[in-house]
C-alpha positions in Angstrom: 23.1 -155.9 35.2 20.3 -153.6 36.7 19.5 -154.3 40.5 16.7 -153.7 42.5 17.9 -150.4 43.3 18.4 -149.1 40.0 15.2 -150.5 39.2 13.6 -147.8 41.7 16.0 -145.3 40.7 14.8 -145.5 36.8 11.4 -145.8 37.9 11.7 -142.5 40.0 13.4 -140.5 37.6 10.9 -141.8 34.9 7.8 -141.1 37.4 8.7 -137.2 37.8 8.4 -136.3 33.8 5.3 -138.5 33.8 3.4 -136.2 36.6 5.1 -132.9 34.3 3.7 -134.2 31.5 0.0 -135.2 33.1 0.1 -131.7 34.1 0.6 -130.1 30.7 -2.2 -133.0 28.8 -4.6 -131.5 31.1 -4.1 -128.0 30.4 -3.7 -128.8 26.8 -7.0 -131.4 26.5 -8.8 -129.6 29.4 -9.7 -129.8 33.2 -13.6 -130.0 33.3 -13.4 -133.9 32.6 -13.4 -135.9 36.3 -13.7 -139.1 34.8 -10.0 -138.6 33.5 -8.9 -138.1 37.2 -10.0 -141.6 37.6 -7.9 -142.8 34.9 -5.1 -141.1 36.3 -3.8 -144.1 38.2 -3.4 -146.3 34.6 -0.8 -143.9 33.7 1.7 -145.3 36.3 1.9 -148.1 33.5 4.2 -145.8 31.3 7.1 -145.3 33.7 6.8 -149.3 34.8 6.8 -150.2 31.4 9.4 -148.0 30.4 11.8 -149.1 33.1 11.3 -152.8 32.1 12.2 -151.8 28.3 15.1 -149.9 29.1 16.7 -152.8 31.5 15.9 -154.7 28.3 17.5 -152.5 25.8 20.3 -152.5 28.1 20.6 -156.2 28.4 20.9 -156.3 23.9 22.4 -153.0 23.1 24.7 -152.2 26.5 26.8 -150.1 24.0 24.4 -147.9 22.0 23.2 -145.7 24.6 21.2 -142.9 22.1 20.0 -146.1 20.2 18.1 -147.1 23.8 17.2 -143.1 24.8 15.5 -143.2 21.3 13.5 -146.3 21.3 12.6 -145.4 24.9 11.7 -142.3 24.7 9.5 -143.4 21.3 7.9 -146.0 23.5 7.0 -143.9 26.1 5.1 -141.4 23.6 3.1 -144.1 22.3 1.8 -145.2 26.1 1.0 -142.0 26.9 -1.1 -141.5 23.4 -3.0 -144.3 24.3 -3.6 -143.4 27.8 -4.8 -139.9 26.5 -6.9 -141.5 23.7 -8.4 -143.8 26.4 -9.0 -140.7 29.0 -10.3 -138.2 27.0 -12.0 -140.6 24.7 -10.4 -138.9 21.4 -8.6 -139.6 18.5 -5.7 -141.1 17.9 -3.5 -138.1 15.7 -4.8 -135.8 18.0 -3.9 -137.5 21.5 -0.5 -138.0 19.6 -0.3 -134.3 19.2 -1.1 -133.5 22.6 1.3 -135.6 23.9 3.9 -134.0 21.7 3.0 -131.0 22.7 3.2 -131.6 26.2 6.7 -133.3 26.0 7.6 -130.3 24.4 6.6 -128.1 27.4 7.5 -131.1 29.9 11.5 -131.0 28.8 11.1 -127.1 29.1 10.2 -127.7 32.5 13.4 -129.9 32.5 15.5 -127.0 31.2 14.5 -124.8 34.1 15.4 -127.5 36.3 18.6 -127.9 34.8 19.2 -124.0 34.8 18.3 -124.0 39.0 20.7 -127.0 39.3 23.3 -125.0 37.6 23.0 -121.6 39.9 21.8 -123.5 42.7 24.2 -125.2 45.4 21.3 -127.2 47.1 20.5 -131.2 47.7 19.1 -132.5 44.3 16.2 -133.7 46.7 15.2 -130.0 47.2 16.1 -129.1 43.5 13.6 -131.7 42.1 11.4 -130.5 45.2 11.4 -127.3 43.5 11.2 -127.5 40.4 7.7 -129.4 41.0 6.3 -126.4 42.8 7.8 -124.6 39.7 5.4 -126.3 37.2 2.4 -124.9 37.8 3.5 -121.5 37.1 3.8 -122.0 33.3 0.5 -124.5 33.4 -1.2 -121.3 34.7 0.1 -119.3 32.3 -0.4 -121.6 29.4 -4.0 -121.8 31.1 -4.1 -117.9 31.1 -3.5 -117.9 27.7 -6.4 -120.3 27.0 -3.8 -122.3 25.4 -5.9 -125.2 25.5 -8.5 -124.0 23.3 -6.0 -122.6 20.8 -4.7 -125.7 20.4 -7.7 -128.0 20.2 -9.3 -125.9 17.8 -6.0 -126.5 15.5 -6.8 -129.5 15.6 -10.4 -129.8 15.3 -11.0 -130.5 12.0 -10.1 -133.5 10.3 -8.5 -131.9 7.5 -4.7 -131.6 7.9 -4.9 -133.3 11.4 -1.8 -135.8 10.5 0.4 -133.3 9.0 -0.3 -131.0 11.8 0.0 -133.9 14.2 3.6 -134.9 12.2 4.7 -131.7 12.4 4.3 -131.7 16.1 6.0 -135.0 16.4 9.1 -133.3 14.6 9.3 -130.4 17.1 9.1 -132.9 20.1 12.2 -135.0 18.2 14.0 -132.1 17.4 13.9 -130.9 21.5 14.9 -134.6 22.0 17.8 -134.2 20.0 18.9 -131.1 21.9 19.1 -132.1 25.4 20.6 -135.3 23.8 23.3 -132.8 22.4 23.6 -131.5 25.8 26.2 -134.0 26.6 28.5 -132.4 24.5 28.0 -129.0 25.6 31.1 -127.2 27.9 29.8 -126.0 31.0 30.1 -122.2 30.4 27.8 -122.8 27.5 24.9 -124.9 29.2 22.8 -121.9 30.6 22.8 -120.3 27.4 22.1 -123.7 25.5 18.9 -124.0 27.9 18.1 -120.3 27.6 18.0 -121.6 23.6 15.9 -124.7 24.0 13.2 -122.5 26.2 12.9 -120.4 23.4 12.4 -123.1 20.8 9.3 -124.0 23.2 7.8 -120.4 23.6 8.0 -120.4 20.0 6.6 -123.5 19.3 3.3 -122.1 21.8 3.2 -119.2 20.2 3.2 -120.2 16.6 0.3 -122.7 17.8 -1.5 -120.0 19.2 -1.5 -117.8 15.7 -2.0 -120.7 13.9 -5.1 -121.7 15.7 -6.3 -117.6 15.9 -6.0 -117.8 11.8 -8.1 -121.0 11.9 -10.5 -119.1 13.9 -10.4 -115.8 11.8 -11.0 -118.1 8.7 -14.0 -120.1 10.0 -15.9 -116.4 11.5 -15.3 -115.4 7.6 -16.6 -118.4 6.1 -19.8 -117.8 8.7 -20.3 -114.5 7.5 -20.2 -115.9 3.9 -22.7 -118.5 4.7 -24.8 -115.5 6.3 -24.8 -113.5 3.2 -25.4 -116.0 0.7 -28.1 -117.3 2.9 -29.6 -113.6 3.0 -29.9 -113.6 -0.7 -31.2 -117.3 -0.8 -34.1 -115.9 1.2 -34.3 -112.1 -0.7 -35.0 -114.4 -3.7 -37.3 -116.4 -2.1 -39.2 -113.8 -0.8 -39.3 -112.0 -4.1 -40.6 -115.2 -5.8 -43.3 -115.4 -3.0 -44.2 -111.2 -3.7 -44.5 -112.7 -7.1 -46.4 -115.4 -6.3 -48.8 -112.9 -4.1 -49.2 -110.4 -7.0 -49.9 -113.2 -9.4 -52.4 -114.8 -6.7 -54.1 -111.3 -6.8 -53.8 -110.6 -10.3 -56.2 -114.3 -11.0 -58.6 -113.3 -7.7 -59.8 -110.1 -9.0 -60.2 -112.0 -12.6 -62.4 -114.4 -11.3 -64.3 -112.2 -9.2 -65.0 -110.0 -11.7 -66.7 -112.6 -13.7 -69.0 -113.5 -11.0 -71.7 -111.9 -11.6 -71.8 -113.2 -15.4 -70.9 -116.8 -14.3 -74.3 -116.3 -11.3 -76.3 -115.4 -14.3 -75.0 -118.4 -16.0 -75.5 -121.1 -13.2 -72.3 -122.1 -13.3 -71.5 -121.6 -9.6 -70.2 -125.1 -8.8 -67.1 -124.5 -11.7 -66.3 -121.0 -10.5 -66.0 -123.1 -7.2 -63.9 -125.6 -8.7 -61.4 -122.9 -10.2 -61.3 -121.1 -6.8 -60.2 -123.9 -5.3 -57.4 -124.5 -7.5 -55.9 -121.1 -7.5 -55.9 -121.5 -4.0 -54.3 -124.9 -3.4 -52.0 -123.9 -6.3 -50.8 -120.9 -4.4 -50.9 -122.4 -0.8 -48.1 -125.3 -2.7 -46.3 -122.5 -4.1 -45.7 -120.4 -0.9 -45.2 -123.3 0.9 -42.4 -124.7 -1.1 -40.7 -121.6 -1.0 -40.9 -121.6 2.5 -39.7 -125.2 3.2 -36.8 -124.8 1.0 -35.3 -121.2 2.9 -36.2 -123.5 6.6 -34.7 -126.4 5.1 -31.3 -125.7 5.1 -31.3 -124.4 9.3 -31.6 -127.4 9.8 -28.0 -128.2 8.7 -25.8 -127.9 11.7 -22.3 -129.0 10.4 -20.5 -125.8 9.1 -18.5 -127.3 5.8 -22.1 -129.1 4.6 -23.8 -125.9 5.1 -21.6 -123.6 3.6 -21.4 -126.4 -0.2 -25.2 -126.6 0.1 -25.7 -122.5 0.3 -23.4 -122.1 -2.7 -24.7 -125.0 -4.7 -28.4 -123.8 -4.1 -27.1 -120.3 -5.5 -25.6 -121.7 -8.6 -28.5 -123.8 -9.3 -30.8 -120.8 -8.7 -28.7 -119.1 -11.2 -29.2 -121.7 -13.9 -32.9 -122.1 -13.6 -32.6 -125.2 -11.6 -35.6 -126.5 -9.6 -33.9 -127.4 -6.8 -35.8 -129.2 -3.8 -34.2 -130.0 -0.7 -35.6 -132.0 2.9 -33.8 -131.9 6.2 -36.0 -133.6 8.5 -34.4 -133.8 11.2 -31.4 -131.7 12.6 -27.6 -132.8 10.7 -24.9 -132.8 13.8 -22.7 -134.8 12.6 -22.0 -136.6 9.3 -19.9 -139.9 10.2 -17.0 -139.4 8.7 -14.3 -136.4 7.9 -16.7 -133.6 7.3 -14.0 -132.3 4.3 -14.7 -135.8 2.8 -18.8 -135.9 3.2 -18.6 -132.2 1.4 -16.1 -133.1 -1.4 -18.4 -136.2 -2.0 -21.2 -134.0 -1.8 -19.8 -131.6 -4.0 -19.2 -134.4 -7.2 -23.1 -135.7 -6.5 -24.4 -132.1 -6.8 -22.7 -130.8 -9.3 -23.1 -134.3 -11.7 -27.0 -134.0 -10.7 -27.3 -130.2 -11.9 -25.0 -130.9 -15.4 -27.2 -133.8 -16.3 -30.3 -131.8 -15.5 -29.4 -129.3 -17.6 -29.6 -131.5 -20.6 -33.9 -132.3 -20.1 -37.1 -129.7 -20.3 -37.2 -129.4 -16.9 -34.1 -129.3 -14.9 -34.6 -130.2 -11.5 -32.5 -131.7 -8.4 -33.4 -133.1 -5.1 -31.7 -133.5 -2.1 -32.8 -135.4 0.7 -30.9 -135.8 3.9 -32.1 -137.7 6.9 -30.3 -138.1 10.0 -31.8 -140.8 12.5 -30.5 -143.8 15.3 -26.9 -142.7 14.3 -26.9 -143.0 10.7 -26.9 -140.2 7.8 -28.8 -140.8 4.9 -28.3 -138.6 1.8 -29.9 -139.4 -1.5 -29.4 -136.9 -4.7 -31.9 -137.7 -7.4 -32.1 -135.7 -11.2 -33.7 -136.3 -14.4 -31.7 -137.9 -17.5 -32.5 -138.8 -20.7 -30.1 -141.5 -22.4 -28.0 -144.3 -21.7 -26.2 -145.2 -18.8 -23.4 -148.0 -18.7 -23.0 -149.5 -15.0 -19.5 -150.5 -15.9 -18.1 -147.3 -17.0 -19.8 -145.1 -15.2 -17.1 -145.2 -12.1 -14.2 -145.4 -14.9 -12.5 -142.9 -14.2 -12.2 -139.9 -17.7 -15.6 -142.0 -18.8 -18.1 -139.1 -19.4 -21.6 -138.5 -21.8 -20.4 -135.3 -21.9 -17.4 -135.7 -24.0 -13.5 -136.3 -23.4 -11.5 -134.6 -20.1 -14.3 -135.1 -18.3 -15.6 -137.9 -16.0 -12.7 -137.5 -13.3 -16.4 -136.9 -10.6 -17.4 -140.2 -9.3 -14.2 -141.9 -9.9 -12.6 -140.1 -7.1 -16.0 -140.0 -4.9 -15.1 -143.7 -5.2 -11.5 -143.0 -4.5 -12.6 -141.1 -1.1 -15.2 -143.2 0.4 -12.7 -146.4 -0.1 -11.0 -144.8 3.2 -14.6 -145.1 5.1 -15.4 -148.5 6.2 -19.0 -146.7 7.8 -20.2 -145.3 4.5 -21.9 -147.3 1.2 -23.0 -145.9 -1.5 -25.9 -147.3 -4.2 -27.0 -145.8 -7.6 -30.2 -146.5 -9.4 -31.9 -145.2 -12.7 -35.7 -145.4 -13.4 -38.2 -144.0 -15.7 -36.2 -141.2 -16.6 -34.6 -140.4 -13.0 -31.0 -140.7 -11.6 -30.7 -141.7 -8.0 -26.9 -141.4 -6.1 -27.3 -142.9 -2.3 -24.9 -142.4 0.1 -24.9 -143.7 4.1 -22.8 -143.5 6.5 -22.9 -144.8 9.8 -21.5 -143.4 12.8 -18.5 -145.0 14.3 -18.2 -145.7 17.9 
């Protein structure tokens, strides 16, 4: 039966790993934010609440002691996800992570304690004392190390954020499971079973660290690419518009020369007319050329960039007209930015093969971000039938068996985004795919 005093014991003991950990979230999910010292208070909840559920556990399970540590200790990570979430105003897989992350450096911290306890012949008053003023040496040093950044770069992007958050989660169960093991540990063993489980959390900040740095090496390259092929994009522009110059030239001097025979003539007023035309001809030329290399600046989101630049290539390559508006300036896209692309990626690619199959192969791409909402619309020419009902079957294709697998699993991926609908429309001879997605709160 727990009494009033052990009621303040469990809820001191539980209040000093809570302040470790706070320390560790901030260098982890950084210290620039004010409004989360505000919130700091909230997270007095945890130890409460985990002091209540432990005289609980106790009450139905006195005789399973790990059974209680576990569901504790479980219980405690999830409060402290959702005070993190509700800080720092993030996601949920990565608050989770952080707060695996810092439980991982938090029983650390714990380990060092344990190791002063061990050489140390003082009051446990002055041990705990200590080991407080001994925690912001390794924040520093994590902070040194911009450890922080590393580690919310990892997580980032949306792709891979659960695994890596899972992963984490095992780490911080398998450090759990050690000082849980401690119990059985002789004496003359403990300092080098602590020395072991420091280790296992240098490691686990280090591997991070290069994880994160390879992230980081991959993204630079994939700018570079989207540098390069954007070079070419506008080499080849510019070479269509020297073309276009030369041509423009070429018709001038033409017409010019014949001046003097269509003066004699009195046909003035047509050799006005033609001039005209040569030159709004050649002003909509050049400044089509233009607007398509300015278009895609305006395409801030790195993924949707880099799919556009290659999908503009290939249809250059083909002979595809391709025309493309970006009113406004893409930040954000709504949902997982690997999802818009891949979705992007089946409309392109769909629009360019049926393109291929009329006279005049052409695709156009329209994207229009506004009042939080992203608006993309992909629009080809097709000659044929279309069936409404097969069209999403999944293998149905015009184009002949083992094919078809596109739009069924465009449908397959926007079924996980509540904030996005899709429409599709046909009409005099031009397909129309429609996707929106609205931003979530």
């Amino acid at each position: 039966m727990f009494t009033l005093e052990d009621y303040l014991t469990s809820f001191t003991g539980s209040l000093i790993p809570h302040a470790v950990l706070a320390v560790y979230l901030f260098v982890i999910m950084g210290m620039r934010r004010r409004r989360v010292l505000k919130k700091l208070p909230a997270l007095l909840l945890s130890p409460l609440l985990a002091v209540l559920l432990a005289a609980g556990l106790y009450t139905l399970l006195p005789n399973h002691g790990v059974i209680r540590y576990c569901m504790t200790a479980l219980a405690i990570l999830l409060m402290c996800t959702f005070w993190v979430r509700w800080a720092w105003r993030t996601e949920f897989w990565r608050a989770f992570s952080a707060v695996c992350m810092g439980g991982v450096f938090q029983m650390a911290t714990s380990c060092l304690t344990q190791i002063l306890i061990l050489y140390s012949d003082l009051p446990l008053t002055v041990v705990m004392a200590v080991s407080l003023i001994m925690v912001p040496a390794p924040a520093f040093l994590l902070y040194r190390l911009r450890f922080g950044h590393w580690f919310r770069l990892l997580l980032e992007e949306g792709f891979g954020q659960r695994r890596t958050a899972l992963f984490l989660f095992a780490m911080e169960a398998a450090m759990e499971v050690f000082l849980i093991l401690q119990v059985g540990i002789q004496p003359d063993y403990l300092i080098p079973y602590y020395v072991l489980v420091l280790a296992m959390a240098a490691l686990e900040a280090g591997l991070v660290i290069y994880l994160a740095q390879r992230l980081d090496d991959t993204r630079k390259l994939e700018a570079q690419q989207d540098i390069i092929t954007q070079q070419q994009l506008y080499e080849r522009d510019l070479e269509a518009i020297r073309q276009e110059v030369r041509s423009f030239r070429h018709d001038y001097k033409n017409l010019l020369a014949g001046l003097s025979e269509q003066a004699d003539k009195g046909e003035m007023d047509q050799l006005r007319t033609a001039l005209s035309e040569l030159d709004t001809g050649f002003d909509r030329r050049i400044g089509e050329k233009i607007r398509a290399s300015t278009q895609i600046g305006n395409v801030c989101v790195p993924q949707v960039r880099s799919l556009l630049l290659s999908k503009l290539a290939a249809m250059g390559e083909q002979k595809i007209d391709c025309r493309m508006e970006v009113l406004y300036s893409v930040e954000r896209v709504g949902i997982d930015p690997w999802d818009f692309t891949r979705c992007l990626g089946i409309l392109l690619d769909n629009a360019a093969e049926a393109a291929l199959g009329t006279e005049t192969p052409w695709v156009e791409i329209v994207l229009l971000s506004q009042k939080g909402r992203l608006s993309l619309r992909v629009s080809n020419p097709y000659i044929g039938a279309i069936d409404p009902d097969k069209i999403w079957m999944e293998g149905f294709s015009t184009k002949g068996e083992r094919r078809g697998l596109g739009l069924a699993s465009y449908q397959r991926i926007l079924a996980d985004c509540p904030n996005a609908a899709t429409s599709t429309s046909w009409a005099g001879g031009v397909f129309v795919q429609e996707l929106t997605v609205e931003e979530t709160a």
